[in-house]
Structure formats: structure tokens, C-alpha cells
GUTI-709325 format. One record per residue: x, y, z of N, C-alpha, C, O in turn. Coordinates in steps of 0.02 Angstrom, whole numbers, padded with zeros to 5 digits, always signed. Atoms other than C-alpha are relative to their C-alpha. Layout:
N
XYZXYZXYZXYZ...
This chain:
299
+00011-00071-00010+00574-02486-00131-00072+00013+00021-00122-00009-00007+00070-00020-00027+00435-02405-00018-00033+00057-00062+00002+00094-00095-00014-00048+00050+00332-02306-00135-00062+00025+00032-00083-00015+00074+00060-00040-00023+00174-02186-00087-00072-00041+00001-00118-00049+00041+00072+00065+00015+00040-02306-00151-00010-00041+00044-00067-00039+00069+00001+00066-00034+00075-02461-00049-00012+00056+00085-00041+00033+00134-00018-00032-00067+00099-02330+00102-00109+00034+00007-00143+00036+00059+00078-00037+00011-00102-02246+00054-00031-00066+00007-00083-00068+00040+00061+00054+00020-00170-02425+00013+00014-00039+00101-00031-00062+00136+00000+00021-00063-00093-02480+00195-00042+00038+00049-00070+00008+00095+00015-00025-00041-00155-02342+00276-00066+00004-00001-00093+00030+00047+00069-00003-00011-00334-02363+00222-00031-00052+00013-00092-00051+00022+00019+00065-00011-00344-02540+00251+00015+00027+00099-00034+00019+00137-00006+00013-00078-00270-02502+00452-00069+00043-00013-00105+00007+00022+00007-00025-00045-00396-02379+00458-00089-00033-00005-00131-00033+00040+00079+00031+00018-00571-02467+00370+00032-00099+00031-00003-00150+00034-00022+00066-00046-00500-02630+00450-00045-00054-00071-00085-00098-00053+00040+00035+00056-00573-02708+00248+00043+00006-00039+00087+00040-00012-00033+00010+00037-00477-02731+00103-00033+00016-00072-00005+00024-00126+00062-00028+00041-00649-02685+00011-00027+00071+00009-00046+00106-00038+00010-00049-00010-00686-02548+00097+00057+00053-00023+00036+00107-00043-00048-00019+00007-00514-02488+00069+00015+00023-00070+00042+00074-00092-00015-00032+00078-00516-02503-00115-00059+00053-00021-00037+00088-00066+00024-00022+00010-00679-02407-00126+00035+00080+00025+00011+00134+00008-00024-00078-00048-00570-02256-00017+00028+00019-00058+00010+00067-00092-00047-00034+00060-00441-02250-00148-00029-00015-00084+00010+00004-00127+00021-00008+00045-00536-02278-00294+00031-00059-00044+00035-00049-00105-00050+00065+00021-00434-02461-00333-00053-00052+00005-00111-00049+00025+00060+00070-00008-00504-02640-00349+00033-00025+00064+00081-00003+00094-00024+00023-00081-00486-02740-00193+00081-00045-00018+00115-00067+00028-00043+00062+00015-00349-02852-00280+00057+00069-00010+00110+00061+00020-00066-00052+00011-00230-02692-00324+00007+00004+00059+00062-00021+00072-00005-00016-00075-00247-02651-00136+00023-00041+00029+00068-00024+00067-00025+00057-00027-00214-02815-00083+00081-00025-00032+00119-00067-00007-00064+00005+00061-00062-02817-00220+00069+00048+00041+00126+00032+00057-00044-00041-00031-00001-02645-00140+00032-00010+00070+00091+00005+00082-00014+00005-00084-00005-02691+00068+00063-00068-00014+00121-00067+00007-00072+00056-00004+00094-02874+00014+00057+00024-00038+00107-00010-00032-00074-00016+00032+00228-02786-00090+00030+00037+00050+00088+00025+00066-00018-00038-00045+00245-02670+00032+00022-00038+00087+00062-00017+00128-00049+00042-00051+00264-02823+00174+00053-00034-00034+00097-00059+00001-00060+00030+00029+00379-02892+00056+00060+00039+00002+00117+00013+00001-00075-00034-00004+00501-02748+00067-00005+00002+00061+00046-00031+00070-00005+00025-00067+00481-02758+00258+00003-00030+00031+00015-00011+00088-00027+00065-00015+00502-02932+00291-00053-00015+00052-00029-00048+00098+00054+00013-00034+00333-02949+00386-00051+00018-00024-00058+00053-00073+00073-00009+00004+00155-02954+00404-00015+00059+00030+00011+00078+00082+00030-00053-00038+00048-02796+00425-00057-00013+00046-00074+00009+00101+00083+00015-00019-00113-02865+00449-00001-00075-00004+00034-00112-00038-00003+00086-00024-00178-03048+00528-00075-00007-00014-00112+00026+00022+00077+00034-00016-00354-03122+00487-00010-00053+00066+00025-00101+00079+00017+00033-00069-00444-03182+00660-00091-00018-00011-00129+00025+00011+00053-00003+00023-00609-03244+00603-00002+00014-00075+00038+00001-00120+00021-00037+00068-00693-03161+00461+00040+00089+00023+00037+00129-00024-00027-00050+00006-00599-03000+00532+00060+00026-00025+00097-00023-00030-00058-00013+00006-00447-02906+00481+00043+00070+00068+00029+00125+00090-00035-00020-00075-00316-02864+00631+00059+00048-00024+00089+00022-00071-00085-00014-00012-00154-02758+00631+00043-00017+00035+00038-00028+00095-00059+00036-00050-00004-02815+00681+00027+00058+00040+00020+00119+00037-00014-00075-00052+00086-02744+00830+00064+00050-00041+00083+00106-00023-00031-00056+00037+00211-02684+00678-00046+00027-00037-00025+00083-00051+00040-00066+00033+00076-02601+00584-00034+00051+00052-00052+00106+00031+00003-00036-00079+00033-02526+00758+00039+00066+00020+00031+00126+00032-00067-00063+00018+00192-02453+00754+00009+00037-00052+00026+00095-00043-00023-00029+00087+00216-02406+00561-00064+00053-00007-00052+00100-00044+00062-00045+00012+00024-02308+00573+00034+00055+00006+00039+00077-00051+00003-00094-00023+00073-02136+00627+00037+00026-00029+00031+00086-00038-00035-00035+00039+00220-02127+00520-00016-00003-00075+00008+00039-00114+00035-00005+00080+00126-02175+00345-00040+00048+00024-00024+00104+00004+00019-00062+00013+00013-02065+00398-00001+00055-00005-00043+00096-00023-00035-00087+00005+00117-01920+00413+00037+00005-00077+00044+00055-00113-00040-00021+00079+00216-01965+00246-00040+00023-00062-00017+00062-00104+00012-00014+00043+00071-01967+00139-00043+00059+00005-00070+00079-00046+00021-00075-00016-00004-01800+00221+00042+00043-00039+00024+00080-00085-00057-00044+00047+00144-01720+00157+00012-00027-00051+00073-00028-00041+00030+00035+00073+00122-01801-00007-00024+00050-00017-00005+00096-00052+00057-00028+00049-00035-01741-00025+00014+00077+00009-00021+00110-00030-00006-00080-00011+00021-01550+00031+00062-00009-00035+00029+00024-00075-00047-00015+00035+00181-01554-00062-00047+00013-00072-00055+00068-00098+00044-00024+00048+00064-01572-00205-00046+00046-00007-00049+00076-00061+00049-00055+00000-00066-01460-00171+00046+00068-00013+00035+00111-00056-00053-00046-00017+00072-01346-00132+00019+00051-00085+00009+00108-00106-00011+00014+00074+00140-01381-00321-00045+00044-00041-00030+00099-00065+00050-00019+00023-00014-01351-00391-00024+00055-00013-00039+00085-00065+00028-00100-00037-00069-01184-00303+00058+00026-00042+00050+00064-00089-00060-00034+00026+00101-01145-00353+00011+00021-00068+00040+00071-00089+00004-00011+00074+00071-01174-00534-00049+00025-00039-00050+00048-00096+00059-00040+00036-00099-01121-00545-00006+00076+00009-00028+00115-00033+00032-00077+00015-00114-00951-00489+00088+00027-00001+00096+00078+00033-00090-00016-00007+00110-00925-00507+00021+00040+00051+00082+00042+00053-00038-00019-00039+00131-00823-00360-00023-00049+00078-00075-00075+00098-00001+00026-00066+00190-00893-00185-00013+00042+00062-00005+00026+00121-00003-00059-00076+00162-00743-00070-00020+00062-00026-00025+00067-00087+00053-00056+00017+00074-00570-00073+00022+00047+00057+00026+00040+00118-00016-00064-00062+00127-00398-00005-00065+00037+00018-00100+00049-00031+00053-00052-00028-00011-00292+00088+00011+00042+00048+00029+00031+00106-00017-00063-00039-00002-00114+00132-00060+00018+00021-00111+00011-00013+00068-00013-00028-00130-00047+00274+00030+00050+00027+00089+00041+00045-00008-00035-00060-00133+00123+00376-00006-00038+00061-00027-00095+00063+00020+00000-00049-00130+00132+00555-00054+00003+00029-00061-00018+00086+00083-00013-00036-00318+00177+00583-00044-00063-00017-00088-00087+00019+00055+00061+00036-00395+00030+00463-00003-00024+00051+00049-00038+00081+00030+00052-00034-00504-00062+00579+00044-00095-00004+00029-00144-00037-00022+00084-00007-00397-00231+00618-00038-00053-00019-00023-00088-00068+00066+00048+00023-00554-00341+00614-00014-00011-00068-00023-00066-00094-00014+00035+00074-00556-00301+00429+00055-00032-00031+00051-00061-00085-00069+00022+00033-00380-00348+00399-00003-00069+00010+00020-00111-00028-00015+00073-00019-00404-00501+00497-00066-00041-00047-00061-00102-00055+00039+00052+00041-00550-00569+00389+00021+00010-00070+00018-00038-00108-00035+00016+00072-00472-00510+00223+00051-00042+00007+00057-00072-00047-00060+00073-00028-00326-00640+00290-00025-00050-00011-00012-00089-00057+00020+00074+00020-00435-00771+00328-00025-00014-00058-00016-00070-00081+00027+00009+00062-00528-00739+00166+00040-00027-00066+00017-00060-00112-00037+00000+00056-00371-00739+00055+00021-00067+00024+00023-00111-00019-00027+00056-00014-00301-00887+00172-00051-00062-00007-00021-00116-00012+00045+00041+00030-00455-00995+00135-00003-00028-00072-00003-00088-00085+00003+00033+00062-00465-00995-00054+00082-00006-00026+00096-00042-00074-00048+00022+00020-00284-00985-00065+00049-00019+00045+00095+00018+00060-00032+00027-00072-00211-01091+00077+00086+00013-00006+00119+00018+00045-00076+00012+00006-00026-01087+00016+00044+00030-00035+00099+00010-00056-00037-00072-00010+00017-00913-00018+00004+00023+00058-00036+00013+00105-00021-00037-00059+00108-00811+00097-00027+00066+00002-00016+00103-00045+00044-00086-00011+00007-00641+00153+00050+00021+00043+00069-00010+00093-00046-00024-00041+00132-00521+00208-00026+00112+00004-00014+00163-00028+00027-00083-00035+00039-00349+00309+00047+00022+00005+00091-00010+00034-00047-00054-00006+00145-00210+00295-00041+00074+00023-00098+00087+00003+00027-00064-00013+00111-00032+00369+00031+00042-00028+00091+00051-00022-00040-00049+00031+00136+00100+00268-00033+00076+00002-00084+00093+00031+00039-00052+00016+00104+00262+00220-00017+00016-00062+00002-00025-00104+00028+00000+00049+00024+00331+00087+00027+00023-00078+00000+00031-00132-00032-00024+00045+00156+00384-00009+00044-00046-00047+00050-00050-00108-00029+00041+00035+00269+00247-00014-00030-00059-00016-00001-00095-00057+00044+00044+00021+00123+00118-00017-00007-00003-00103+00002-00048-00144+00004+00009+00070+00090+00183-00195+00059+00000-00038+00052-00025-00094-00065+00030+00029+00264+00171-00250-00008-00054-00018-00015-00058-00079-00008+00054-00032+00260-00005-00195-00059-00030-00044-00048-00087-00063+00039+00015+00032+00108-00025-00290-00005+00006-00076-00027-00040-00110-00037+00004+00064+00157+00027-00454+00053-00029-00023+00058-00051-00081-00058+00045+00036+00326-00052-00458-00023-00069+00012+00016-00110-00014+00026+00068+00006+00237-00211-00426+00000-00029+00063-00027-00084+00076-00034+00038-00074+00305-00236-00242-00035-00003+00059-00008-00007+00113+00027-00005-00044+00151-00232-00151-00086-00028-00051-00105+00000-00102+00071+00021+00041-00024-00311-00226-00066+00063+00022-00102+00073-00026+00015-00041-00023-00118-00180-00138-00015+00060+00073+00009+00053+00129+00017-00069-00066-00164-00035-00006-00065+00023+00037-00113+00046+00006+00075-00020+00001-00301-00002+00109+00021+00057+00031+00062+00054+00077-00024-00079-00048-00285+00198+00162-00053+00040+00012-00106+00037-00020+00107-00051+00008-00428+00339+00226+00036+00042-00077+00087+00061-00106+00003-00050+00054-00477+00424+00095+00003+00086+00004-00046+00117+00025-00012-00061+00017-00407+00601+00061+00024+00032-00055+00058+00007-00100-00027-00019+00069-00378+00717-00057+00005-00007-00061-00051-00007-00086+00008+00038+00077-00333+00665-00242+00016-00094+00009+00066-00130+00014+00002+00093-00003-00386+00471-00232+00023-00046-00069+00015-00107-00075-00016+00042+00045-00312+00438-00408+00053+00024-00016+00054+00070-00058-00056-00016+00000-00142+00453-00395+00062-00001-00065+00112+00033-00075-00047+00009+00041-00069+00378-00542-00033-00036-00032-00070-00077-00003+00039+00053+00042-00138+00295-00714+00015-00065-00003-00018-00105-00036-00020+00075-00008-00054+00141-00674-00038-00036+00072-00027-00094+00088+00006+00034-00080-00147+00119-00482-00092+00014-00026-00119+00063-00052+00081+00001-00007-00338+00089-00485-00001+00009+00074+00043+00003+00117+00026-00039-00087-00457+00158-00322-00067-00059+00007-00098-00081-00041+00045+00025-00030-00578+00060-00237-00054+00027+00052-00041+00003+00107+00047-00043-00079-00713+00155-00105-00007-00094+00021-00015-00146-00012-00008+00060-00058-00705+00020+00056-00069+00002+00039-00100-00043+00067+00068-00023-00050-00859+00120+00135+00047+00040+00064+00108+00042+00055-00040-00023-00035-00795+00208+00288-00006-00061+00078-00031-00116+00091-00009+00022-00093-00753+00174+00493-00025+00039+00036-00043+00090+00008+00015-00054-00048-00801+00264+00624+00072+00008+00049+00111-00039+00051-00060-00020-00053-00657+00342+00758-00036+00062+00042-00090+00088+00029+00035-00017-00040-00678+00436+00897+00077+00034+00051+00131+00006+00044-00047-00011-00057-00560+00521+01036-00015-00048+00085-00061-00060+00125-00015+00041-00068-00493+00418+01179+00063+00018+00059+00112+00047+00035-00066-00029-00053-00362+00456+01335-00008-00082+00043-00036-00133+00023-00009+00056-00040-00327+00331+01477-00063+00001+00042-00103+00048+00034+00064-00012-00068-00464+00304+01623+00057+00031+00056+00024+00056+00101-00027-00047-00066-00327+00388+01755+00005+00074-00042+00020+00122-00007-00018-00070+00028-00313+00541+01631-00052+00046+00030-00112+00035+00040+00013-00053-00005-00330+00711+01681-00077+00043-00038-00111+00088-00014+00053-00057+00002-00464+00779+01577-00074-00026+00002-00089-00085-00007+00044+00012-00038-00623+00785+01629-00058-00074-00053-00056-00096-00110+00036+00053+00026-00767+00641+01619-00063+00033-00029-00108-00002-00052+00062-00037+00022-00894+00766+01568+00014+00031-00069+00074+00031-00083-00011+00000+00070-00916+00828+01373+00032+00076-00007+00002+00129+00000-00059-00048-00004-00761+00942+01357-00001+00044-00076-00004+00009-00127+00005-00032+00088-00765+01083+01187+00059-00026-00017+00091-00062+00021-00070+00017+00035-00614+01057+01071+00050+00045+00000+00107+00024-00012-00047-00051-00040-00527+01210+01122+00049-00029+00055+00109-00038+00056-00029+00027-00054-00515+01141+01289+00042-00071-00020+00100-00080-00002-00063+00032+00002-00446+00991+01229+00052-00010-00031+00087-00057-00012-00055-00030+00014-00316+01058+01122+00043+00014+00033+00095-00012+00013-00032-00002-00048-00234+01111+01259+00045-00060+00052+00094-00057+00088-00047+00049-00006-00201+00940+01293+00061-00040-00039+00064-00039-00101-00039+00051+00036-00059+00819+01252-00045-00037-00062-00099-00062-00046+00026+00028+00047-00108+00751+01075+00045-00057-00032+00093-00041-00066-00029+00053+00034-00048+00589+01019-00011-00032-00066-00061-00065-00079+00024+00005+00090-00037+00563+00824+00062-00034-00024+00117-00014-00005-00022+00045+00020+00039+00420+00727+00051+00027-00066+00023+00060-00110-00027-00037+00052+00175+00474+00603-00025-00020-00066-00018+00007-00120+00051+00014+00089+00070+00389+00464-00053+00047-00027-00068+00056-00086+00063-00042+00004-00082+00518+00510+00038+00044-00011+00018+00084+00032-00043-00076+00021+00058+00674+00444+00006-00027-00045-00014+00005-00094-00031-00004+00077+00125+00575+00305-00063-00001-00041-00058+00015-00101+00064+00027+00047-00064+00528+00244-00044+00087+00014-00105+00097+00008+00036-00043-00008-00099+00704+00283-00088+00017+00022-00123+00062-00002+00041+00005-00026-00244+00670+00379-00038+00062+00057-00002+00083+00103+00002-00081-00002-00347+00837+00431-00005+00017+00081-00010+00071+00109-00007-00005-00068-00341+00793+00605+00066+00007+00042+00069+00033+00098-00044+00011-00014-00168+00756+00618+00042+00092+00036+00083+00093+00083-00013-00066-00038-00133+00962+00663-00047+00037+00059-00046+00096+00076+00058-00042-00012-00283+00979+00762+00031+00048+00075+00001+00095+00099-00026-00046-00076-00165+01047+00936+00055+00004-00002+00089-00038-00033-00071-00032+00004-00012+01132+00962+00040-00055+00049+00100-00066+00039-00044+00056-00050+00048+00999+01096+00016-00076-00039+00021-00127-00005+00009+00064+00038+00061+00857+00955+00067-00023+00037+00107+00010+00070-00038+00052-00040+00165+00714+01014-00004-00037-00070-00057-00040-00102+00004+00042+00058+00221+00604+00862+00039-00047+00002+00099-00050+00018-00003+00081-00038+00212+00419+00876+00005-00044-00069-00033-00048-00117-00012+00029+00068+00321+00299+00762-00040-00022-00026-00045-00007-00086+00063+00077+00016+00171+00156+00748-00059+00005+00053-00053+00039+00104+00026+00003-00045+00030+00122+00830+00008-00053+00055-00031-00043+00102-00019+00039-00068+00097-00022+00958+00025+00073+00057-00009+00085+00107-00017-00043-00038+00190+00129+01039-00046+00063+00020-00049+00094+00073+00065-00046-00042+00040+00245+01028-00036-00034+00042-00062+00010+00077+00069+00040-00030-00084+00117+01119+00025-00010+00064-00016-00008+00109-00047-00013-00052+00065+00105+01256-00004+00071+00030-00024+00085+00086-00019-00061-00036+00100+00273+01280-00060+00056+00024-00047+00096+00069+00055-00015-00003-00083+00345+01274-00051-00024+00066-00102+00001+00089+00025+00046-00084-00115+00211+01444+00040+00050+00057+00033+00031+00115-00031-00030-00048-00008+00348+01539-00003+00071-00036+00054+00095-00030-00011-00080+00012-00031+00533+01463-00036+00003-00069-00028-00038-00114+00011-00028+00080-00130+00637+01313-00054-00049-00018-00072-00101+00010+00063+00039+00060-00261+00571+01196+00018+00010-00060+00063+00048-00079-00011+00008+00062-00274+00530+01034-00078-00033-00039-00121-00063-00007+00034+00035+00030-00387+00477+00895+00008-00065-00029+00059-00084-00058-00029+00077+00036-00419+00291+00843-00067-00022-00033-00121+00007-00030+00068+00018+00030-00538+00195+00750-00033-00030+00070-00002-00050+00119+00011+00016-00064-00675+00150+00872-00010-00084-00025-00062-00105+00000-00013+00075+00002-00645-00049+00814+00051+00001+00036+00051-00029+00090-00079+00032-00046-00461-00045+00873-00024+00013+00089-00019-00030+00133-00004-00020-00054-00501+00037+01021-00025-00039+00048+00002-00047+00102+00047+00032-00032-00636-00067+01078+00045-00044+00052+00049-00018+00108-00025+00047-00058-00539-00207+01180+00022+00046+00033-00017+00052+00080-00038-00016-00057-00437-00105+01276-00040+00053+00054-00019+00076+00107+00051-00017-00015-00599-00023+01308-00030-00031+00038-00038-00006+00094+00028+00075-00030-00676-00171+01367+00040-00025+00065+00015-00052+00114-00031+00011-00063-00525-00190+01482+00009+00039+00044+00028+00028+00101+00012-00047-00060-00541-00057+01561+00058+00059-00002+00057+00100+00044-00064-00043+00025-00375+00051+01489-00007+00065-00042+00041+00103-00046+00018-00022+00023-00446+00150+01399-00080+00041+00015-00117+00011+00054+00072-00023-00001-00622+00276+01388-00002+00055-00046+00044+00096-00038+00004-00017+00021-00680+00363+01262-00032+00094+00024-00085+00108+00053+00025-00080-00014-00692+00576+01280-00063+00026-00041-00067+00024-00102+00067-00029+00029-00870+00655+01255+00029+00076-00001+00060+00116+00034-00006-00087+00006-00869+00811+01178-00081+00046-00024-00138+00025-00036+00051-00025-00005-00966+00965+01159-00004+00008-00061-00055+00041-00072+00035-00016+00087-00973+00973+00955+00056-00067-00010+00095-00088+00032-00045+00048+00031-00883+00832+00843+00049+00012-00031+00059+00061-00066-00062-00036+00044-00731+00827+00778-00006-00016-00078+00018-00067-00103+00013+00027+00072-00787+00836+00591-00056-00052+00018-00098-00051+00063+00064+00047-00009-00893+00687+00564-00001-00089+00030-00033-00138+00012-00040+00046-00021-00799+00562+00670-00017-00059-00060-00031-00111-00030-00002+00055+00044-00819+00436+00494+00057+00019-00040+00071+00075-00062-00064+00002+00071-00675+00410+00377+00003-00025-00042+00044-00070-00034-00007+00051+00055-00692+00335+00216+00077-00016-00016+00125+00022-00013-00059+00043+00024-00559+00198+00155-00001-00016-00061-00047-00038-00095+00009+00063+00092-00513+00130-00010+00056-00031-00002+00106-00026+00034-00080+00056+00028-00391+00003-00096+00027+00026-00051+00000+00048-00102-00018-00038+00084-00279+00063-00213+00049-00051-00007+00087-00072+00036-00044+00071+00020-00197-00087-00329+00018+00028-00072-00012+00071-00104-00004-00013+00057-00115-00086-00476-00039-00021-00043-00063-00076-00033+00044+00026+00064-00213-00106-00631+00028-00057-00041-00008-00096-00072-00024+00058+00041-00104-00223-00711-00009-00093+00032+00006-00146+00004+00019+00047-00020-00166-00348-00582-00070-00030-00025-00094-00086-00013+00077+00040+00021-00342-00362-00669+00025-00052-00039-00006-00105-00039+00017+00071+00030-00252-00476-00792+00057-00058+00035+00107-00086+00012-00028+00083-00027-00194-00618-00678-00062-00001+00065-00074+00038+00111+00066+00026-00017-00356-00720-00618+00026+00004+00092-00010+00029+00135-00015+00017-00078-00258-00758-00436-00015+00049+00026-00066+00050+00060-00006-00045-00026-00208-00583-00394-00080+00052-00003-00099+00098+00035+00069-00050+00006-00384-00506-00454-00059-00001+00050-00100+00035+00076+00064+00039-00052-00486-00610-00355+00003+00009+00065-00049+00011+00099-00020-00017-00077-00385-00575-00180-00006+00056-00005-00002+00067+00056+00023-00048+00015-00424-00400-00229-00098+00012+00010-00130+00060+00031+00076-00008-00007-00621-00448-00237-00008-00043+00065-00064-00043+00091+00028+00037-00061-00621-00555-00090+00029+00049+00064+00014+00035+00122+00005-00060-00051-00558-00394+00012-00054+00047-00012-00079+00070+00039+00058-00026+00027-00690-00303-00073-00072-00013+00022-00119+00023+00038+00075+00068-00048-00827-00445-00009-00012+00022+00080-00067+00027+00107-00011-00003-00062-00759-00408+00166+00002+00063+00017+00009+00076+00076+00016-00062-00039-00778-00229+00173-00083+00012+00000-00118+00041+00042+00081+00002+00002-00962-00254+00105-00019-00031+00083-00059-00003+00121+00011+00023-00067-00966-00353+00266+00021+00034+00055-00018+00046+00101-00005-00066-00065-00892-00239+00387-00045+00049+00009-00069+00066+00063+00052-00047-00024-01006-00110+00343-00089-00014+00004-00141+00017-00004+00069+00023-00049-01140-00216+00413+00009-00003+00044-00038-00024+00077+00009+00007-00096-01071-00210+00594+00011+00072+00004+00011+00123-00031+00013-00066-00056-01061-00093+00716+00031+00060+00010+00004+00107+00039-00041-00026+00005-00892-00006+00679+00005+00049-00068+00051+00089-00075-00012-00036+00052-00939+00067+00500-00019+00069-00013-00004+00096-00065
């Protein structure tokens, strides 16, 4: 029987071409190592390795056999890790609810952040709104929420609040649109087509009524589409930026602001997550990463 050992002690001998060096890899004496590779040609009915000199050679079957020990005991060592993760912090996967406006850029480094210290949980972004986010957060079915901040920010004694710091946003239309390139009042552009995300009504967001021509857009994939051919809309000026950059987009100057084009964000999690060490910590390592956002350019 092949067993994991003889398959690790082979594979560090093909790859230190020593039998000394080899046991120093795995932490063995040279004679266990040398114990493991011949039991292991003994259930294969050949030689792995040939001395030519004072060197050590592979055979043209250990030539062949390399690529597949080294894939078995990769997945070894990640089945275990796997295990492990699994048993140390007990959950395998993680729900996360975000508006439509949150700056992407932060979502994507609270990802890599959570996918770094915990490689082998599943992060699963959800868009929600702000209503059923905290549902979702009290019955347990969501670890937390990042939403702008409005209104009453402490919704329920079971959901803790976080301040994120804010974003900045800004009004944008297409570069073929109609209204003008010069700094237009807000009257005048009322009058235009307004494109607003059905998350910015349910999150009651104070912009979301600002013109009688509203246009209301399931998600934002279909606003960022439909906004390249008619109307404007507000976005954070992070999202916006690439399509900015490509040339699809341009942002409308106006003659007063709308409000204070900044929006503060927060996280809202349940409280019952402070006592489990896993879930608390992917909570502070989104926390880390908004401290860091609002050192660039977008906060």
C-alpha cells in the first residue's frame, strides 16, 4: 500500500536530488527517508532513483511518477488545511450584504482581506437593501451589511452599527447626452430623465426623489447600461471612474451641489457575532479596509 509519507519523502528526494537534504525538508533522519522511497519501490516493482558517481539520478519512472506525487500530496496538504480552517473557526462560508453605491474597490479588498487570513471560507456578496439586509442579519443569515448611512442607524438591539467614514458621488450622463457640457442648476436638470436604482427608494435615500422623470432601475448592471444611452444618474465617483476613463461616461458640473455630494456608510452585524473569534475578526478586517479607503481619493 502507497501511503502519503513514502509519496512526500520521494518527492523531496526527486526534487533536492540528496537523501540528506531531503530528510532535513521533512524533518526525518536520512535512514527513515531512505526506508520510505525503498518501501515505496517495493510496492512498485522498481527503482526510483540510480546513483551515477557520488550523485543521485531519477529514473525515467520517477520522471514519470513526479507530477502525479506532487499533485497527491498538495491535496493532502489542502484537504487538511481545509479540515482544520474548518474546525478552527466552524464556519465554511459567509454571507455579505452591500448597497448599490458602496464603492466596489472597498468590497474588493474586504474579499481579499477576508480571503487571505481565511483562505477556505466561502464569501458570498449579496445586494440588498436595507431592509431585508437587517432581517438577514438578525436571523443569522447574513454576517453583515455595508449601507449609506440614513436616518435611525440602530435598528434593532440585536444588530450593532459601525461608521465606515463616507464616499464621495457625484452626477454622471453619457458623453453623447443631451445636456449641456457647461455647469447646469438643478432645476434644469430635473427636467431630465433620472436614473435611480431600486435599492436608492428602498434605503430611502434623499436623492432618490430628487425629479419627477425618475426612471427605476432593478440593479446597478442595468443602470450602468442604460445610462450609456439616455438620463443621468447618481453614482459613487469610485464606480464610475473606469467607465470614465473609457470614455462612456462624464461627469455633469453644476451650478450649486447636490447636498454635500459625501455619503457616509456603516456595517451593521449582529452582535451575537462578537462571541465567535472567526466571525468577529472578518468584521475588523473590513473595518481595517475602510480606515484604508479613506486614505484615497474616493472618500
Amino acid at each position: 500500500m502507497i501511503t502519503l509519507e513514502q509519496l512526500s519523502c520521494f518527492k523531496a528526494v526527486y526534487e533536492l536530488s540528496s537523501y540528506s537534504k531531503a530528510a532535513r525538508k521533512t524533518n526525518k533522519t536520512r535512514a527513515t527517508v531512505r526506508e520510505r522511497v525503498k518501501a515505496l519501490e517495493d510496492v512498485l516493482g522498481f527503482d526510483l532513483f540510480e546513483v551515477i558517481g557520488k550523485t543521485l539520478f531519477p529514473t525515467a519512472q520517477a520522471e514519470h511518477l513526479y507530477a502525479r506525487a506532487d499533485n497527491l500530496t498538495r491535496q493532502a496538504k489542502e484537504f487538511y488545511s481545509v479540515a482544520l480552517s474548518t474546525f478552527s473557526t466552524g464556519i465554511t462560508s459567509i454571507v455579505l450584504h452591500h448597497d448599490d453605491l458602496i464603492p466596489l474597490c472597498l468590497l474588493s479588498d474586504i474579499d481579499d482581506a477576508i480571503e487571505r487570513e481565511f483562505p477556505h471560507i466561502s464569501i458570498n456578496w449579496l445586494q440588498r437593501d436595507r431592509e431585508s439586509s437587517l432581517k438577514d442579519i438578525e436571523s443569522g443569515n447574513a454576517l453583515f451589511s455595508i449601507m449609506p448611512s440614513i436616518g435611525k442607524i440602530y435598528p434593532s438591539t440585536k444588530v450593532g452599527v459601525v461608521n465606515l467614514g463616507t464616499y464621495q458621488y457625484a452626477p454622471y450622463t453619457s458623453v453623447t447626452s443631451n445636456i449641456p457640457k457647461h455647469p447646469v442648476d438643478l432645476t434644469e436638470l430635473t427636467m431630465e430623465d433620472f436614473l435611480v436604482t431600486e435599492n436608492a427608494v428602498l434605503n430611502e435615500m434623499r436623492y432618490a426623489n430628487i425629479s419627477n422623470r425618475k426612471h427605476l432601475i432593478s440593479n446597478n448592471d442595468m443602470l450602468m447600461h442604460k445610462i450609456q444611452k439616455k438620463g443621468w444618474t447618481l453614482l459613487s465617483i469610485a464606480n464610475a471612474q473606469d467607465y470614465v476613463d473609457a470614455g462612456k461616461l462624464r461627469t455633469i458640473k453644476m451650478k450649486e451641489t447636490l447636498g454635500s455630494l459625501r455619503q457616509e456608510m456603516v456595517l451593521f452585524y449582529g452582535l451575537h457575532s462578537e462571541m465567535d473569534a472567526a466571525r468577529s475578526r472578518i468584521i475588523d478586517l473590513a473595518k481595517e479596509c475602510a480606515v484604508n479607503f479613506a486614505k484615497g481619493p474616493y472618500a
